[in-house]
C-alpha positions as CSV (number, residue, x, y, z in Angstrom):
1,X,93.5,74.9,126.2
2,X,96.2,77.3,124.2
3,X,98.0,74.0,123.0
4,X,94.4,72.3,121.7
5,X,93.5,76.0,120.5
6,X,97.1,76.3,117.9
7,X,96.7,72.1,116.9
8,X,92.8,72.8,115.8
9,X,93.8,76.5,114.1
10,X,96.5,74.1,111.9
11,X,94.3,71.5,111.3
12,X,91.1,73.9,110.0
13,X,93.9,75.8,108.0
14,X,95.7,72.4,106.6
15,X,98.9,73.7,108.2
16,X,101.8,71.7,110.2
17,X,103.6,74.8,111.9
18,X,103.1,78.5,112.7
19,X,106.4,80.4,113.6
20,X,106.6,84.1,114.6
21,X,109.7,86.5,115.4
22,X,109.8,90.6,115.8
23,X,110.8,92.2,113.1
24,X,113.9,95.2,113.9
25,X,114.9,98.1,112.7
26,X,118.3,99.5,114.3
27,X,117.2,97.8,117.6
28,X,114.0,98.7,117.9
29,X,110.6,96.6,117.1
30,X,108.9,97.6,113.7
31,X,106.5,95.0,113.7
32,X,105.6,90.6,113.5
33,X,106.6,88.4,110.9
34,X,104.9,85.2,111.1
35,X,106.1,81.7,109.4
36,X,103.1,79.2,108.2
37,X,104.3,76.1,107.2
38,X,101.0,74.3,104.8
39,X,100.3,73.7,101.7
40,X,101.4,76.8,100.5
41,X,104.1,77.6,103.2
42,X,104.1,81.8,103.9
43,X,105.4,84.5,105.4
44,X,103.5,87.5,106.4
45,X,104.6,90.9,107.7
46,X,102.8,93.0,110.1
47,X,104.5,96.3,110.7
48,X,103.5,98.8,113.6
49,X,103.6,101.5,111.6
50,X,104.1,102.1,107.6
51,X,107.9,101.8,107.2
52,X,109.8,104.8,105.1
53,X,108.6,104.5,101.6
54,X,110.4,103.1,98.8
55,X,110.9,99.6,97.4
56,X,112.5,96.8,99.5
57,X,114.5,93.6,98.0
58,X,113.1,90.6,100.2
59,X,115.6,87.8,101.0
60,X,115.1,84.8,103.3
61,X,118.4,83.3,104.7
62,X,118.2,79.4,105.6
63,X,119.9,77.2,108.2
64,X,122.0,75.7,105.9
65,X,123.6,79.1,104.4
66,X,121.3,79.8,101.1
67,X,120.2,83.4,100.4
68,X,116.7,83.2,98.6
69,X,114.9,86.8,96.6
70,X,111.3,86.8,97.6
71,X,109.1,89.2,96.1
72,X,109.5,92.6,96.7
73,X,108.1,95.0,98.7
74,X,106.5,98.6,98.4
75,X,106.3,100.4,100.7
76,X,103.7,103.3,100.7
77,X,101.6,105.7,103.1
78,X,99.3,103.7,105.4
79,X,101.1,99.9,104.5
80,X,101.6,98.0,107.4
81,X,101.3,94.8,106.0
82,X,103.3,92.3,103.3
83,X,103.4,88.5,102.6
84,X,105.0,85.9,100.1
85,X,104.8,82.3,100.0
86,X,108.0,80.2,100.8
87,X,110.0,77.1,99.0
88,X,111.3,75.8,101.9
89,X,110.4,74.6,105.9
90,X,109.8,77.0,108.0
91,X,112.2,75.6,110.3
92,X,114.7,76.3,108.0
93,X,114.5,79.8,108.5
94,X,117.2,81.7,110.0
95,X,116.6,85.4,109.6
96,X,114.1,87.6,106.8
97,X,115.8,90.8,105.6
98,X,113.9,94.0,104.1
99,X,116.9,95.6,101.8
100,X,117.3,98.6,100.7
101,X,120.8,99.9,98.0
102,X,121.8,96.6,99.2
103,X,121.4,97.7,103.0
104,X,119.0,95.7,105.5
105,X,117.1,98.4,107.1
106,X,114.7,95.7,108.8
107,X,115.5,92.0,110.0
108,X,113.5,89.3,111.5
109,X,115.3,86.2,113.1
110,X,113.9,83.2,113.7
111,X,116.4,81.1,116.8
């Protein structure tokens, strides 16, 4: 029933793939990112609770080595959410990175 459930949730949303993978913050959970793969491929960010304020360089790491910017994120009181569409598979994901003074403060990876 879970199995027919996720293939008729793609196939109303036009998707192929749904990925998801807990997003860390010095070893502890902050929150979901989840990985759609459809026609526009995304990724969006749930976090537990609103993360320390300030603005956050995005990157996306792939598979095959390449470091891709996505758009930025702001953090602010009471935001617990963030998303960006993506340019590539999701199954060519390796790891999401939240950055801050060229630090990540918050990683996601996706084995």
């Amino acid at each position: 029933e879970l199995a027919s459930n996720y293939r008729h949730t793609l196939t109303v949303a036009h998707g192929h793939d749904l990925s998801a993978a807990p997003l860390l913050a010095r070893g502890a959970e902050t929150g979901t990112v989840f990985a759609y793969q459809g026609s526009p491929s995304w990724i969006y960010v749930t976090f537990r609770s609103a993360p320390p304020q300030g603005r956050y360089d995005v990157r996306l790491l792939t598979t095959d080595g390449r470091r891709l910017a996505l758009r930025p994120f702001t953090a602010r009181p009471g935001g617990t959410a963030w998303g960006s569409t993506i340019q590539v598979p999701i199954r060519q994901i390796q790891k999401i990175e939240f950055i801050k003074s060229n630090v990540p403060i918050m990683t996601a990876s996706f084995d």
